[in-house]
ZAMARSE-661396 format. One record per residue (C-alpha): residue number from 1; residue in three letters; chain; x, y, z. Coordinates in Angstrom, 1 decimal, always signed. Example, Ala and Ser with C-alpha at 12.3 -4.5 7.8 and 13.67 -1.06 7.14 Angstrom:
REM ZAMARSE-661396
REC, 1, ALA, A, +12.3, -4.5, +7.8
REC, 2, SER, A, +13.7, -1.1, +7.1
This chain:
REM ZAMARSE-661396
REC, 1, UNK, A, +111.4, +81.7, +119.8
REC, 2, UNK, A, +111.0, +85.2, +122.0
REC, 3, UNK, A, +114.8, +85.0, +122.4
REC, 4, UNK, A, +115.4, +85.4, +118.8
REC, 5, UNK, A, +114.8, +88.7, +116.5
REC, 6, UNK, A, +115.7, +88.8, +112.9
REC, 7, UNK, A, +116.2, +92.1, +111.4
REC, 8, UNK, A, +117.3, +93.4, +108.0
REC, 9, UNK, A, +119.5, +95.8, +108.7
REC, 10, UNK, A, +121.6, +97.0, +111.5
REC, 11, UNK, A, +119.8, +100.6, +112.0
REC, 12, UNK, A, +116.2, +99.1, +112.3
REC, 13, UNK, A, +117.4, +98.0, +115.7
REC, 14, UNK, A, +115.1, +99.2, +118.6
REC, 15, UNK, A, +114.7, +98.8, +122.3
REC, 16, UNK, A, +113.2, +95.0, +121.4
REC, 17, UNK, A, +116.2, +94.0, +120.7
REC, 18, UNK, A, +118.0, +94.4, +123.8
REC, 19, UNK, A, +119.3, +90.9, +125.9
REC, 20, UNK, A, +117.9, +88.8, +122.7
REC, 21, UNK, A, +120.2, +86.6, +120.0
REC, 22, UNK, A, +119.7, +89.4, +116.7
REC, 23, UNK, A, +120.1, +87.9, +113.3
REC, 24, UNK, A, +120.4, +90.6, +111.3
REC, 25, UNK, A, +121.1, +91.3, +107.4
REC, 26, UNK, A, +123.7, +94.2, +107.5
REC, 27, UNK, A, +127.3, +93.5, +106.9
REC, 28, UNK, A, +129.8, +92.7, +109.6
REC, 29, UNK, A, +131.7, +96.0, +109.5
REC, 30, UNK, A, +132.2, +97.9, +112.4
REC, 31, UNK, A, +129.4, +100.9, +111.9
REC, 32, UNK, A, +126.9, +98.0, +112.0
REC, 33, UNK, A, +128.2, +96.3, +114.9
REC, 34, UNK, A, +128.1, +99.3, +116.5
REC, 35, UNK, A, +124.7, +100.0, +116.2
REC, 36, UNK, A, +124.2, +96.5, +117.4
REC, 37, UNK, A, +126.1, +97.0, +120.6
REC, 38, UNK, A, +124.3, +100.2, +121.1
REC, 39, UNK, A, +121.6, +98.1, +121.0
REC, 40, UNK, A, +122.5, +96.2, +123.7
REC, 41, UNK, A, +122.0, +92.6, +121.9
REC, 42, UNK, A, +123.4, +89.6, +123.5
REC, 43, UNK, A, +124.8, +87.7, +120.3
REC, 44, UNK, A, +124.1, +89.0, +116.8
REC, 45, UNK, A, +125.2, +86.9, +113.3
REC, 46, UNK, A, +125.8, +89.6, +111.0
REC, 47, UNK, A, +126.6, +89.4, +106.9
REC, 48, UNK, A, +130.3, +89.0, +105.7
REC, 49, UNK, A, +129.7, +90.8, +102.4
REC, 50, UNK, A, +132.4, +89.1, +100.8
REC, 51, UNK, A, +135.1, +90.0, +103.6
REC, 52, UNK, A, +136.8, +91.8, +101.0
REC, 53, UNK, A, +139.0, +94.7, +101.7
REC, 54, UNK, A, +141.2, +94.9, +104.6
REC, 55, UNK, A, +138.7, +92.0, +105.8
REC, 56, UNK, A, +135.8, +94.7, +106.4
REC, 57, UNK, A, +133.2, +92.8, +106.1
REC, 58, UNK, A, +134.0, +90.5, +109.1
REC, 59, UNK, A, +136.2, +93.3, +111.3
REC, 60, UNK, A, +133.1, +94.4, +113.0
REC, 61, UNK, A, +132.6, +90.6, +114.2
REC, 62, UNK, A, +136.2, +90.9, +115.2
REC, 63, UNK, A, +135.9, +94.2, +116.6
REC, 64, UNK, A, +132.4, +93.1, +119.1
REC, 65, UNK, A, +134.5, +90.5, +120.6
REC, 66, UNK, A, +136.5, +93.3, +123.2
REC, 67, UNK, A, +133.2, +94.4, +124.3
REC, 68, UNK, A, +132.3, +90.6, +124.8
REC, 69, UNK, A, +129.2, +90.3, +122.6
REC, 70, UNK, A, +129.4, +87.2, +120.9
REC, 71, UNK, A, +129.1, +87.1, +117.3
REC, 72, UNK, A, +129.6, +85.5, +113.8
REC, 73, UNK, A, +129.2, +85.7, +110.3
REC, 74, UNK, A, +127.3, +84.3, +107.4
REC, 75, UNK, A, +129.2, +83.4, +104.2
REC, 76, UNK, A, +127.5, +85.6, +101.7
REC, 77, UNK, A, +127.4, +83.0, +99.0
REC, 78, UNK, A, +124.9, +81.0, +100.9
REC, 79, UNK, A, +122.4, +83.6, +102.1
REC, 80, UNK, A, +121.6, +86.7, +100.7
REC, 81, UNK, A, +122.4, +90.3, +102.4
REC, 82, UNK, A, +119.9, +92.1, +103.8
REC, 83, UNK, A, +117.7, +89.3, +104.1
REC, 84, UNK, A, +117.9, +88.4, +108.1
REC, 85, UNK, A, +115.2, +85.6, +107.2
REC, 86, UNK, A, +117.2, +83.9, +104.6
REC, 87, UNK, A, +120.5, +84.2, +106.6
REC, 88, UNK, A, +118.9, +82.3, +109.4
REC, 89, UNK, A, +117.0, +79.6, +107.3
REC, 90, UNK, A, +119.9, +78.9, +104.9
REC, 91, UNK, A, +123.0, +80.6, +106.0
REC, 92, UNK, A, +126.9, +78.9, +106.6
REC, 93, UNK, A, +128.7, +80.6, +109.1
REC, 94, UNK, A, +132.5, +81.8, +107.6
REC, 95, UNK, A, +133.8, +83.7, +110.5
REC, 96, UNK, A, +132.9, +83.9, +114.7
REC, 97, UNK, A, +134.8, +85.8, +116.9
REC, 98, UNK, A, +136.5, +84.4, +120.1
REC, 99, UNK, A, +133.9, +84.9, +122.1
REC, 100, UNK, A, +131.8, +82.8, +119.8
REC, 101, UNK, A, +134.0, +80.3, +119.6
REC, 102, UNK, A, +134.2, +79.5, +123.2
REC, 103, UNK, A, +130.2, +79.4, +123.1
REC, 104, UNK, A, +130.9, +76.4, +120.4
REC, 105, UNK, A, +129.9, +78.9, +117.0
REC, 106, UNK, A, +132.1, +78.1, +114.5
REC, 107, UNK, A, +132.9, +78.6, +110.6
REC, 108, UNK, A, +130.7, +75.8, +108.7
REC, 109, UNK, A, +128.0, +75.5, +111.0
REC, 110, UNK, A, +124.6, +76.5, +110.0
REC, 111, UNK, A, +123.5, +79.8, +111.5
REC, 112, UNK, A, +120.9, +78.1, +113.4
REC, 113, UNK, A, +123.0, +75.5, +114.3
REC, 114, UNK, A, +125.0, +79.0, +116.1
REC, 115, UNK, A, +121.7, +80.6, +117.2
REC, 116, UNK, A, +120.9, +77.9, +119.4
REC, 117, UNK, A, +124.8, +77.7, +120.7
REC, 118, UNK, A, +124.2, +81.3, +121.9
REC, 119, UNK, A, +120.4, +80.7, +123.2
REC, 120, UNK, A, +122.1, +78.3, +125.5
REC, 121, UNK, A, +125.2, +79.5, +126.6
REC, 122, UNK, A, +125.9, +83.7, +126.1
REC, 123, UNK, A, +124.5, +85.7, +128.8
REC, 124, UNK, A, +124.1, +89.9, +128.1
REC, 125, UNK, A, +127.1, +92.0, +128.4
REC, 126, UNK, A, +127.7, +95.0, +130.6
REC, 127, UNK, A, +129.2, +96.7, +127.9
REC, 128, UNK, A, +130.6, +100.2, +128.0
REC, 129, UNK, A, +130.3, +101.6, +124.3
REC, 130, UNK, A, +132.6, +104.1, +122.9
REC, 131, UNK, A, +131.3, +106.8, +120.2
REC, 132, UNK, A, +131.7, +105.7, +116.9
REC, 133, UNK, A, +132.9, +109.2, +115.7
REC, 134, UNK, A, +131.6, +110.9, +112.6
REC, 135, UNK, A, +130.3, +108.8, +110.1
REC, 136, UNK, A, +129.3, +111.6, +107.4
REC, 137, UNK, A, +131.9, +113.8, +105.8
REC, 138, UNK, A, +131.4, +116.4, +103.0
REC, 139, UNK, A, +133.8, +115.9, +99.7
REC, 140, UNK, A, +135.5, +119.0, +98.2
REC, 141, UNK, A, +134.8, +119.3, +94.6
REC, 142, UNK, A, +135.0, +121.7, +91.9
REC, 143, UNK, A, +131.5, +121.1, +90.8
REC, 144, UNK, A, +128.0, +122.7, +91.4
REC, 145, UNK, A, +126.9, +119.2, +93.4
REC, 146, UNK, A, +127.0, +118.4, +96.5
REC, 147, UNK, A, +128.9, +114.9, +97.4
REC, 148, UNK, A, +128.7, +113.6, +101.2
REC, 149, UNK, A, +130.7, +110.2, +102.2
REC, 150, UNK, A, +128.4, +108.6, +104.4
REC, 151, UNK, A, +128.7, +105.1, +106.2
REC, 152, UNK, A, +125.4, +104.2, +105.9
REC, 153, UNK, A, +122.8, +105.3, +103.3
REC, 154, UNK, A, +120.7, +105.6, +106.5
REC, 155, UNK, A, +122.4, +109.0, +107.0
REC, 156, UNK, A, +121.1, +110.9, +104.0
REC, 157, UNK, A, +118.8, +114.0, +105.2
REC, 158, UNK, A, +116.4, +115.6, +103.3
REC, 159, UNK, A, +118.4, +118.5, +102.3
REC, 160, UNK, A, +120.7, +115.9, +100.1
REC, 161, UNK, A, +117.7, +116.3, +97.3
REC, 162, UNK, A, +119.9, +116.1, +94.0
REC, 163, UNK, A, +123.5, +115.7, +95.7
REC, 164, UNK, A, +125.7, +112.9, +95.2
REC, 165, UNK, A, +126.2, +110.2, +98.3
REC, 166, UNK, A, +128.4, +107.7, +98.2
REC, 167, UNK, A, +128.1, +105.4, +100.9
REC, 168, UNK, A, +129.6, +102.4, +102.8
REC, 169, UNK, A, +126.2, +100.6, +102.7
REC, 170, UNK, A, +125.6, +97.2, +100.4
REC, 171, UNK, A, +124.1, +97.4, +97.3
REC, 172, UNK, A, +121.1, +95.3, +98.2
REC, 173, UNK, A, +117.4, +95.3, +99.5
REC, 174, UNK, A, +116.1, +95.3, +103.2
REC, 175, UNK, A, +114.4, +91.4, +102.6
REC, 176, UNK, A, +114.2, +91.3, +98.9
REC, 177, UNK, A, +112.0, +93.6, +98.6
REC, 178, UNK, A, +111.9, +97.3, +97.3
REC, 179, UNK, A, +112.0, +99.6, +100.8
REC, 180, UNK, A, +112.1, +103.7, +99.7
REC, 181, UNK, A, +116.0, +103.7, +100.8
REC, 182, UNK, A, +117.1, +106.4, +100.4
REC, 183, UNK, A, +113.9, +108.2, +101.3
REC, 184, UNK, A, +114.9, +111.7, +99.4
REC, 185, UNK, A, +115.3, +112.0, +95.7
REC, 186, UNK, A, +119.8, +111.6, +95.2
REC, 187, UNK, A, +121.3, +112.7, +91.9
REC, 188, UNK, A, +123.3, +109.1, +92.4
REC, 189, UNK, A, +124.6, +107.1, +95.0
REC, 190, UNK, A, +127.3, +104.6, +95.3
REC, 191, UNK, A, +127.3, +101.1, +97.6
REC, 192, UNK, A, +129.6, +98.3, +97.9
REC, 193, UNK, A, +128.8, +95.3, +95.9
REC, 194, UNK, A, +129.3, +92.9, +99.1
REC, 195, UNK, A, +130.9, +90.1, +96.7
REC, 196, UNK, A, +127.5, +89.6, +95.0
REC, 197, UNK, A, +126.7, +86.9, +96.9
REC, 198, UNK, A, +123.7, +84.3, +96.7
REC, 199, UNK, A, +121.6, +85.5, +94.1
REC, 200, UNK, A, +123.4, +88.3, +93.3
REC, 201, UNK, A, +121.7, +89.9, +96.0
REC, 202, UNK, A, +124.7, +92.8, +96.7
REC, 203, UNK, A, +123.3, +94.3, +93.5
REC, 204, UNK, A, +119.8, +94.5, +93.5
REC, 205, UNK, A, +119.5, +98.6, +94.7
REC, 206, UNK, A, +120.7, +99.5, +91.7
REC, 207, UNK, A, +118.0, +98.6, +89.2
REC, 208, UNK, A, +115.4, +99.4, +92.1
REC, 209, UNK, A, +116.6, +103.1, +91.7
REC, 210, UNK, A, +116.2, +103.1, +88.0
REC, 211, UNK, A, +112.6, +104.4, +88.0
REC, 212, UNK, A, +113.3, +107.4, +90.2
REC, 213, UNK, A, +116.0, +108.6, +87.8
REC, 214, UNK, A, +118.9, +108.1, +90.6
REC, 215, UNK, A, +122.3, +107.1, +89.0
REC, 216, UNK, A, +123.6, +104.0, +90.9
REC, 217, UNK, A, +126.5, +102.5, +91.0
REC, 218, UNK, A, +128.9, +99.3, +93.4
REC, 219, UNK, A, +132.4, +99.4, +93.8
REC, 220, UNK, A, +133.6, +95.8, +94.4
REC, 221, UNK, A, +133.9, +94.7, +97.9
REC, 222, UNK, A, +137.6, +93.7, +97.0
REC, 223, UNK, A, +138.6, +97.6, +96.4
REC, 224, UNK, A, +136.6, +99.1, +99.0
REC, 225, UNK, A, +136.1, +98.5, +102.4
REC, 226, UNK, A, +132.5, +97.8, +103.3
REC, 227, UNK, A, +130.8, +100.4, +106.1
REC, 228, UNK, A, +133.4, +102.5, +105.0
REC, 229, UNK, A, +131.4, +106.2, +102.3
REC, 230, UNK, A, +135.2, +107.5, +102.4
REC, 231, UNK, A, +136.9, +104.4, +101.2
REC, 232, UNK, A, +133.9, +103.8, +98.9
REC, 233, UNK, A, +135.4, +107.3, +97.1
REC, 234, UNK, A, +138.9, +106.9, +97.7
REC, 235, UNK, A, +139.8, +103.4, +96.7
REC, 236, UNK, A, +136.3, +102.4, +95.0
REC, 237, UNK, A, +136.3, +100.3, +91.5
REC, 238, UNK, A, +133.3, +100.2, +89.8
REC, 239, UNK, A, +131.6, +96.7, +89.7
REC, 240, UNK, A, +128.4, +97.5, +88.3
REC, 241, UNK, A, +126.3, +100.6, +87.5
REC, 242, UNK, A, +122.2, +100.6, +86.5
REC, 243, UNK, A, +120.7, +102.2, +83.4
REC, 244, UNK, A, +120.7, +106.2, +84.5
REC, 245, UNK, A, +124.0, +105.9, +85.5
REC, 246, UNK, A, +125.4, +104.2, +82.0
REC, 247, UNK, A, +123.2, +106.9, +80.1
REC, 248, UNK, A, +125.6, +109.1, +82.3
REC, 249, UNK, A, +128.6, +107.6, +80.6
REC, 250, UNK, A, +129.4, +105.5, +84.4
REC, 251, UNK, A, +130.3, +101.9, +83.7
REC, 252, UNK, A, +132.0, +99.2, +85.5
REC, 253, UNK, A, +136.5, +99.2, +85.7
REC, 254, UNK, A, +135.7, +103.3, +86.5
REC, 255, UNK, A, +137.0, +104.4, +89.4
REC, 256, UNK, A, +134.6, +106.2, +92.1
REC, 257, UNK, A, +136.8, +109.2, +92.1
REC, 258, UNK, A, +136.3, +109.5, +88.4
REC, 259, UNK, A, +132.7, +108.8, +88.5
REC, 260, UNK, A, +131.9, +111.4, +90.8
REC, 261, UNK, A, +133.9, +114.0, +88.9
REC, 262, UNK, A, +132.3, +113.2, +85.8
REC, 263, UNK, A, +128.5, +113.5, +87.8
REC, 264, UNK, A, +129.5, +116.7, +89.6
REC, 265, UNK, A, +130.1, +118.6, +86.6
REC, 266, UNK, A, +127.0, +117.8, +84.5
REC, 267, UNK, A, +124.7, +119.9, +84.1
């Protein structure tokens, strides 16, 4: 239907989505919603990676309903993250915000079942945005690497060649598949396990970064709060780490602190 746009992630939004119903993979943290109200969407399902900590996962759901957008979330054990097209051919809707609700979204219906509640009954919002504020900070060390907490593993630049980022972002793949992210060559990078979820799709980055020689490692959604590179570093647990990063001693029960100290001071 024209009305409808599936996307797999949040920062792949462009002017097409504007006044349309957005499934989209990202989680439902607040950097993502965000981007979706920047977008100007008029309803959006998002990802609840888990919920986990502090209830990230679904607080950017929360957070879109004071702006008015309708929106809700997909339990992640029944469709996979970052898969927009899965979400909306299989997905269970755990959480919808008050907005939502009144359109007749709520938790257990299927997410078409919610796509077609919003088709029919949520009209576009006049929506003043706020700024998001600074979503990529530099983290003191003692090493020789560079480490940058980002939100998003969107925000890596090219002149992070080498240096450590560890991010807010889930530890899957746009669709299932294998997209270049991130597009320069990191030392290693960190993600948020997003509970696993259906097919254990909150881990699949990590062995897709294995053949580029790029430590990778999640932190469990239940430590960390999803959308959220600073928390990843300063309340991460290690969940699960790929092959270069266990030939770096990293390995799951490790804190993030510890396993960026240990990668800053190799050689």
């Amino acid at each position: 239907m024209e009305d409808i746009l599936t996307v797999d992630s949040a920062t792949r939004l462009g002017p097409d989505a504007e006044g349309r119903i957005v499934v989209c993979g990202s989680h439902g943290a607040v950097y993502a919603a965000w981007l979706c109200a920047k977008a100007k969407v008029r309803g959006v399902i998002l990802h609840d990676a888990g919920i986990g900590r502090h209830s990230a996962g679904i607080s950017g759901v929360i957070w879109l309903a004071g702006l008015g957008i309708p929106a809700c979330a997909i339990d992640h054990k029944s469709a996979r993250i970052g898969d927009a097209a899965d979400m909306l051919a299989n997905g269970i809707i755990s959480a919808a915000n008050d907005v939502a609700a009144v359109h007749g979204c709520l938790p257990g219906h299927t997410a078409q079942q919610s796509v077609r509640c919003l088709l029919e009954n949520a009209t576009p919002a006049d929506v003043e945005l706020p700024e998001f504020g600074e979503t990529r900070k530099r983290v003191p060390n003692t090493g020789h690497r560079a480490v940058w907490a980002m939100d998003s593993i969107a925000l890596v630049r090219p002149e992070d060649n080498r240096a450590v980022a560890v991010t807010g972002s889930h530890g899957g793949l746009l669709g299932g598949r294998d997209d270049g992210m991130p597009g320069v060559d990191l030392f290693a990078a960190f993600f948020n396990d997003a509970g696993g979820g259906k097919d254990d799709a909150g881990f699949a980055r990590l062995a897709a970064l294995d053949p580029r020689g790029i430590a990778a490692a999640t932190v469990s959604c239940q430590t960390a709060r999803i959308g959220d590179g600073r928390s990843t570093y300063d309340t991460g647990v290690l969940s699960r780490v790929n092959e270069v990063a266990a030939r770096l001693e990293l390995k799951p029960g490790m804190t993030a602190r510890e396993a960026v100290a240990r990668l800053v001071g190799l050689g």
